[in-house]
C-alpha positions as CSV (number, residue, x, y, z in Angstrom):
1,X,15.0,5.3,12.2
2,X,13.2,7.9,10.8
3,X,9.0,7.9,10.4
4,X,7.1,10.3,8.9
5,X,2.7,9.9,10.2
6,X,-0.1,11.4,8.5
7,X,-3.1,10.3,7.2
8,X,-5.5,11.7,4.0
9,X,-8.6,11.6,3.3
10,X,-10.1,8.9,1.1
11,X,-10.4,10.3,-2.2
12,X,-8.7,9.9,-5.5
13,X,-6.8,13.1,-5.5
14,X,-5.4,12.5,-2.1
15,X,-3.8,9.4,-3.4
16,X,-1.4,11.7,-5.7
17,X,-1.1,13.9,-2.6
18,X,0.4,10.6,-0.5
19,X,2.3,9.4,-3.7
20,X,4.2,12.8,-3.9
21,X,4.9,12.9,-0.2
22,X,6.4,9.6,-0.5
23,X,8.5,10.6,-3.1
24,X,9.8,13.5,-1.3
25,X,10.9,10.7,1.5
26,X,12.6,8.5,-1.0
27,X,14.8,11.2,-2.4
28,X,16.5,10.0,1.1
29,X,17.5,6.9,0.2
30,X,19.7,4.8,-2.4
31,X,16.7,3.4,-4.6
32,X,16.9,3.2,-8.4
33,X,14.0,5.2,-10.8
34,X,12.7,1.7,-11.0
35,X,12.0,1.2,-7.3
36,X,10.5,4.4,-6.7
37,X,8.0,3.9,-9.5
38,X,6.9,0.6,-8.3
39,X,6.8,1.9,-4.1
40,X,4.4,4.9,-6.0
41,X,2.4,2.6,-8.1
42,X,1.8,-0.1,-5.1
43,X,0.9,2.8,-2.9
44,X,-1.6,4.3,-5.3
45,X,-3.2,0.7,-6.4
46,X,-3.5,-0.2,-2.2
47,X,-4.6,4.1,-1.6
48,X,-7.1,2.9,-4.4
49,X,-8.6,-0.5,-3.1
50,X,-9.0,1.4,0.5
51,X,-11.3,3.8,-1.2
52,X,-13.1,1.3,-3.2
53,X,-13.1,-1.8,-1.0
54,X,-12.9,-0.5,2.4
55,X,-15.0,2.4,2.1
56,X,-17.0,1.6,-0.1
57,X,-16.4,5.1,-2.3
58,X,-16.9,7.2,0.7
59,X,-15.0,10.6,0.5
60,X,-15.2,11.2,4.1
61,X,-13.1,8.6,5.7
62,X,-9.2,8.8,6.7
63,X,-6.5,6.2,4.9
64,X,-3.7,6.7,7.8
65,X,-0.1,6.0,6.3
66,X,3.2,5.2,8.5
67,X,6.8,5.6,6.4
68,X,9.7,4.2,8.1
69,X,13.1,4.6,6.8
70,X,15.0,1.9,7.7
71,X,18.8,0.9,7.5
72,X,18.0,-0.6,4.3
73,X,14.4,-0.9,3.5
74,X,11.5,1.7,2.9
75,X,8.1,0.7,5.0
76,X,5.0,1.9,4.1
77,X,2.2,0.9,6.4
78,X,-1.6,1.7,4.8
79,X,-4.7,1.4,7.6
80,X,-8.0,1.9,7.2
81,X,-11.2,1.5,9.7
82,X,-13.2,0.3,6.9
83,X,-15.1,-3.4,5.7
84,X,-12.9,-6.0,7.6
85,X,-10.7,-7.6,5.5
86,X,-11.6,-11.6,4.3
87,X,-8.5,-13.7,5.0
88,X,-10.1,-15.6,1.9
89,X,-10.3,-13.0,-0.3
90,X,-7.0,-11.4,0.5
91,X,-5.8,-15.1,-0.6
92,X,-7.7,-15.2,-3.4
93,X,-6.5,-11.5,-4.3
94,X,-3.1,-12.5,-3.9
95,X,-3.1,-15.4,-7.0
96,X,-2.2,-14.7,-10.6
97,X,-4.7,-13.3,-13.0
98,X,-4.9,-16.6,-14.9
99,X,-4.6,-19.1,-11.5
100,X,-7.8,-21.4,-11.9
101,X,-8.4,-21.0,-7.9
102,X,-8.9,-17.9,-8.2
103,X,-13.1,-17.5,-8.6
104,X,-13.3,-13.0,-8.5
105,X,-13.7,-11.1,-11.6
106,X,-12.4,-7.7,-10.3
107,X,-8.9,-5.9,-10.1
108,X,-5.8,-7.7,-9.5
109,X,-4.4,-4.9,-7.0
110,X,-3.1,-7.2,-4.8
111,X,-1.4,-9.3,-6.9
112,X,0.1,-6.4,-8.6
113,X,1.4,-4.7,-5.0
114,X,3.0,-8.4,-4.6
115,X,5.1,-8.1,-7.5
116,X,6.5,-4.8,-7.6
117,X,6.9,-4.9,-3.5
118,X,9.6,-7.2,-1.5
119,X,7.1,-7.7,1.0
120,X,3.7,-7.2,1.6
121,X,1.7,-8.2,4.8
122,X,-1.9,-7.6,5.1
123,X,-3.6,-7.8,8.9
124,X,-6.1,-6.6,10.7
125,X,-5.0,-4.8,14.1
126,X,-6.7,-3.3,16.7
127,X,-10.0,-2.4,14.3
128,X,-8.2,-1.4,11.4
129,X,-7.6,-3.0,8.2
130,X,-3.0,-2.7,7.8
131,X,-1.2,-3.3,4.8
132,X,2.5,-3.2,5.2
133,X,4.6,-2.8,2.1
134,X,8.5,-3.2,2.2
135,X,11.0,-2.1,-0.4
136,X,14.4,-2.7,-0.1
137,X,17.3,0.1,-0.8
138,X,20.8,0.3,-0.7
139,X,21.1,3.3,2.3
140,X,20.6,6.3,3.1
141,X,22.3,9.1,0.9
């Protein structure tokens, strides 16, 4: 399978950076316009949350990014060394804008990632904060 490594640094114009490289990848694989938009737009929202929530706004950390291409699905695996993440919060994040459970007033990146992804999964490994999106495809071209 091939995986493409790198990591950028945690500021707002090296989200684009990681969005275009992506693309690049994608241009790989059997995956309508559609799909591609939404893998960009859940990498940029989650790119975005890392530099806000994890880091806190700090332009001097690292957002590390793993992209797998698999048989029939695109992985994209976001880490971070920043702010634990709350299994509560995550939760939380993860409920519908207008869920009554759900008590934070901020974004709704998570939920948003949720919808336009086939699979999320968000952990904490080894010291890092990982968030593992999955988009399915229909091969390699």
């Amino acid at each position: 399978m091939p995986r493409v490594t790198f990591s950028i640094p945690s500021r707002a114009e090296a989200v684009r950076w990681a969005c275009l490289a992506v693309r690049g990848i994608m241009e790989g694989i059997d995956l309508d316009d559609e799909g591609r938009y939404y893998v960009e737009l859940a990498m940029s929202e989650a790119a975005t949350n890392i530099v806000r929530h994890a880091y806190g706004n700090s332009p001097d950390q690292v957002i590390g990014l793993v992209v797998s291409v698999e048989e029939d699905r695109l992985v994209v695996e976001m880490s971070d060394t920043g702010v634990p993440l709350d299994p509560v919060r995550v939760e939380e994040a993860s409920l519908p804008p207008w869920d009554a459970l759900r008590e934070d007033q901020g974004g709704r990146g998570l939920f948003l990632i949720r919808q336009l992804m086939d699979e999320v999964k968000v952990e904490r490994r080894d010291g890092r904060n990982v968030l593992t999106l999955t988009k399915r495809h229909r091969g390699r071209k």
